[in-house]
Residue, then its C-alpha position, 0 to 999 in steps of 0.5 A: x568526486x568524494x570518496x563515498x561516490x568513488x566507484x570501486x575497482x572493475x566498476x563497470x564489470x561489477x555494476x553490471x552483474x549488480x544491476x542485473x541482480x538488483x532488477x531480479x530483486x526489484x521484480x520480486x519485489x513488484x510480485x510480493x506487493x502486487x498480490x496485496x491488492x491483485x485479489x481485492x477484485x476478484x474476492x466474490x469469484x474466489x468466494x464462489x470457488x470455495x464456498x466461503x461466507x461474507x465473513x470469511x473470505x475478507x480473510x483472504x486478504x487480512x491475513x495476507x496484510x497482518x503476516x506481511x506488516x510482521x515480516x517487514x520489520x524482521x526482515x532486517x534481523x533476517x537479512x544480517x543473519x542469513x544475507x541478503x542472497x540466502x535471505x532474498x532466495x528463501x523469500x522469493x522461493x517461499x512466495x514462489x511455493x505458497x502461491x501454488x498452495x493458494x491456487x490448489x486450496x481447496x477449502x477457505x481454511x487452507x486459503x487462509x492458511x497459505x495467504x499468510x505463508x505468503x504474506x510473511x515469506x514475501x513480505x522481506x523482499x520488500x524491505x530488502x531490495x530498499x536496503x540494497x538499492x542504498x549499500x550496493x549502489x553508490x550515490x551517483x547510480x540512484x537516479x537509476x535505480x530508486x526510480x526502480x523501486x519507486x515506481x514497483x512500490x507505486x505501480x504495483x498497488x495501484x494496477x493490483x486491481x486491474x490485473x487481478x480483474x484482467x485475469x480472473x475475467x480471462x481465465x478464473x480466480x486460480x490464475x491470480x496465483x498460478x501468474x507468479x510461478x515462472x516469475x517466481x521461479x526465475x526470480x529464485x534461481x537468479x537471486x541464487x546466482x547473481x546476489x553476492x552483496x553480503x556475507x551471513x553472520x550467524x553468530x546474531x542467532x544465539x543472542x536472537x531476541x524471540x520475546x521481542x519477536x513474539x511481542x512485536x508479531x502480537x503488537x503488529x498483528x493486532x494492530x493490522x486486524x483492527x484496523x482492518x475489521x474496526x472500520x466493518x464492526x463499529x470498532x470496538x462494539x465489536x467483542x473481537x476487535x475490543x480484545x485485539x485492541x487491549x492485546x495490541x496495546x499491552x504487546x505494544x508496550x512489551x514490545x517498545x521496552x524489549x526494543x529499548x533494554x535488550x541486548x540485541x533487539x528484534x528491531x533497532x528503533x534507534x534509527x528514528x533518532x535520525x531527524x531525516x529518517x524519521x521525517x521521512x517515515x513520516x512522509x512516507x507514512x502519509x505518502x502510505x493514505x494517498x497510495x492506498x486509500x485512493x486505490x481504494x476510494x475511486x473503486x468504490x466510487x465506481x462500483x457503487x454509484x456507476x455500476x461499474x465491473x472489477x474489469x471495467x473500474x481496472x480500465x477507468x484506473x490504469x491512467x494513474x500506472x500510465x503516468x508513474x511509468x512516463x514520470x519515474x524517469x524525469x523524477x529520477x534524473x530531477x532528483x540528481x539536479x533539484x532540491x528533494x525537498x521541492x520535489x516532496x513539496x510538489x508532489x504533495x501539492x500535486x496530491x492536493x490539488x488533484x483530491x480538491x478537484x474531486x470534492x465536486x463529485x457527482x453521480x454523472x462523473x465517469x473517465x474523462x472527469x476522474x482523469x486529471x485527477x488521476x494523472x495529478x495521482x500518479x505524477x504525485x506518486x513519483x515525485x513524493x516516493x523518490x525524493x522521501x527515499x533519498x531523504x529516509x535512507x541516502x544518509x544512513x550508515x550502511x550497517x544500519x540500513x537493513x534494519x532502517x529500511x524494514x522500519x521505513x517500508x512498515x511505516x508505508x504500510x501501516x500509513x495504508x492500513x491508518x488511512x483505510x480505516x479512517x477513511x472508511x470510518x469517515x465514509x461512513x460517519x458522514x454518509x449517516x450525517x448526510x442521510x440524516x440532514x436530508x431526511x429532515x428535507x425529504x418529507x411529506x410536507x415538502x411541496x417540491x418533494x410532492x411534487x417530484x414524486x408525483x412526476x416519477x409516479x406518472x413517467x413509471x405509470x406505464x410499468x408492472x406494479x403501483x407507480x407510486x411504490x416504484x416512485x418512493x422506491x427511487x427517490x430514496x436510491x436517491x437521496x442514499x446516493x447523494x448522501x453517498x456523494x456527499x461523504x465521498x466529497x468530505x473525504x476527498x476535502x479531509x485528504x485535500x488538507x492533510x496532503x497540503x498540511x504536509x506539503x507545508x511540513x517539507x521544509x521541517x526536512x533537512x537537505x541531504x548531503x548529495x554525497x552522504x549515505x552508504x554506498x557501493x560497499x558490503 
């Protein structure tokens, strides 16, 4: 056993009181990701509750993402000035505050307001509990606890939904937010207690870059607002969304030469000069499309062409969580014995075979269609998440792990916010092709059309209203539908390639050293 690997002294006592610490931390961690999505289901009961507009109550959840994907990258700096214990408690008492703020706003203008509290106060828990599993735990512990966290950075985007539909359809929208005080509560006050991993080092404050910080909040935030509302809004035919691109670029730019030149900047990007660091924020980066964009596609899928409830697409989808909890284990005890490489290979595949399976799409499709996909989904999930872990941060120094895991957990975030906003665009794009072909085929010239319209026309004969009118009216549901199948198969066949593509990239990854990385110490 190398040295790095060589437990301490009173290791077992130690690790004890560790772990139990670490899996506070983790459940933390599940909250602040889990409310990214817990109310993309239910925005229509909080629309109601506070009598918001169709405008506004987006804003519910943008405001979340962009006060989140800021918070990631400080959290590094924050975490080194305050420790990892002060740190993690402020979050998590912070989150824990906020929470109830949002379940007693009242209007959407204070909703707005406390989500972003909450998105930004939340958000370090994240990269935190990234950065503690690699220092406090040495190499031969992280079978254990990167299934962990692996599994929470999974799970909880991916059942978001379902909860969120369980809860609002049980109780009402307010118990979205009011589920995370006792939790919240107990997560603070064992953090408190329990944490002891670091030291404060509040001598970083007077050299505390807050040009870099101000430029890296408007590059991020920027960033985050167009990729969210670009998609809506034909991108930048939108006055808002042109301006939010020229500040994102011109803050983008101040932000990378204040990282570069500053003394102590904001975020150390030199991480990335780290060949297996930055291959697997890359791979995480992709990892980011297939965990968010497919929570996002098969929803819409179910909704708009089945019909489906909030609470009924939730129960269609909570196979993919069934079956991260049933591989997180055997992933973690692989990722001991195989080459993660091989498992990053799988996993990918796996990806790409369960979206090529879904370019058959049609309007028929229901549970038992959609679930090899999805089990395929989920394994994935867990085969990709482990090994990039291992590869991104198993290597690195402990000093620079705190910063390192703020950047690699904001590039799956950001790989999320890309692959929605692609994906949406492409969703679109192709369903306006698709429309515009079939419209070329669907007209009064053709006999088959005729004569389809006329056999419609005679089976609603016997309904209120002209037959005819009721018959057109339909077909032309129909042919939107199917145009709307059709997007939905490119779509599926464009992630089909770029997840065999990266499947194809595995071996541009170095192995680790099974022995390399920080671990077990301050």
């Amino acid at each position: 056993m190398t040295a790095a690997a060589m437990p301490p002294p009173g290791d077992p006592l130690l690790d004890r009181r560790r772990m139990v610490a670490f899996v506070c931390m983790v459940f933390g961690m599940f909250m602040a990701i889990l409310d990214i999505q817990i109310v993309s289901a239910s925005l229509a009961e909080i629309q109601a509750g506070l009598s918001a507009s169709a405008d506004e109550i987006p804003w519910v959840q943008t405001s979340y993402l962009i006060a989140e994907v800021i918070s990631i990258p400080l959290s590094g700096m924050l975490s080194r000035v305050l420790s990892t214990r002060w740190m993690f408690t402020v979050s998590a008492g912070g989150f824990t505050l906020m929470s109830l703020m949002c379940a007693t706003s009242s209007s959407i203008g204070q909703m707005i307001v406390w989500r972003a509290a909450q998105g930004f106060i939340g958000g370090g828990m994240i990269p935190t509990v990234f950065a503690a599993a690699f220092t406090i735990f040495p190499p031969s512990k992280r079978t254990i606890v990167s299934p962990m966290i692996g599994l929470v950075a999974t799970l909880a985007p991916t059942i978001g939904p379902t909860v969120g539909g369980y809860l609002t359809d049980l109780f009402n929208w307010h118990w979205l937010f009011l589920v995370n005080i006792v939790p919240g509560l107990f997560v603070t006050v064992s953090t408190y207690l329990l944490v002891d991993f670091d030291e404060p080092n509040l001598d970083l404050l007077r050299r505390f870059d807050w040009a870099g910080l101000a430029f890296m909040a408007a590059f991020l935030g920027c960033l985050e607002y167009v990729l969210e509302e670009g998609p809506l809004h034909d991108w930048f035919q939108e006055e808002a969304v042109f301006v939010a691109a020229i500040v994102c670029v011109l803050a983008g730019l101040a932000f990378f030469w204040r990282a570069f030149t500053a003394a102590q900047p904001i975020v150390d990007l030199r991480a990335f000069a780290d060949r297996n660091f930055a291959g697997g924020c890359l791979f995480s980066f992709a990892m980011g499309i297939g965990l968010y964009g497919l929570t996002y596609l098969y929803p819409v899928y179910l909704g708009r062409v089945r019909g489906y409830s909030a609470l009924q697409i939730g129960e269609t989808m909570f196979v993919s969580g069934l079956c991260m909890f049933a591989t997180a284990p055997i992933a973690g005890r692989l990722s001991g014995r195989v080459d993660p490489r091989i498992m990053m290979a799988g996993g990918f595949l796996g990806f790409a075979v369960g979206t090529y399976l879904v370019t058959g799409l049609t309007k028929d499709w229901d549970f038992w269609e959609l679930l090899l996909p999805q089990v395929l989904r989920g394994c994935s999930l867990m085969l990709c998440m482990i090994p990039i872990n291992a590869i991104a941060l198993g290597t690195l120094p402990p000093a620079r792990m705190k910063n390192a895991s703020g950047l690699y957990n904001l590039t799956r975030n950001l790989g999320g916010a890309v692959g929605l906003a692609l994906i949406n665009t492409a969703l679109n794009d192709r369903w306006d092709l698709h429309l515009a072909r079939l419209h070329e085929r669907f007209t009064w010239t053709n006999p088959m059309v005729l004569e389809r319209l006329d056999a419609m026309a005679r089976g609603f004969s016997g309904l209120a209203g002209d037959p005819d009118r009721i018959a057109l009216k339909a077909m032309m549901g129909t042919v939107r539908t199917q145009g709307l199948l059709m997007s939905f198969s490119d779509v599926f066949l464009m992630l089909t390639v770029l997840f065999a593509g990266m499947a194809c990239a595995v071996p541009l990854i170095r192995r680790p050293n099974p022995g390399a990385g920080g671990g077990g110490g301050h």
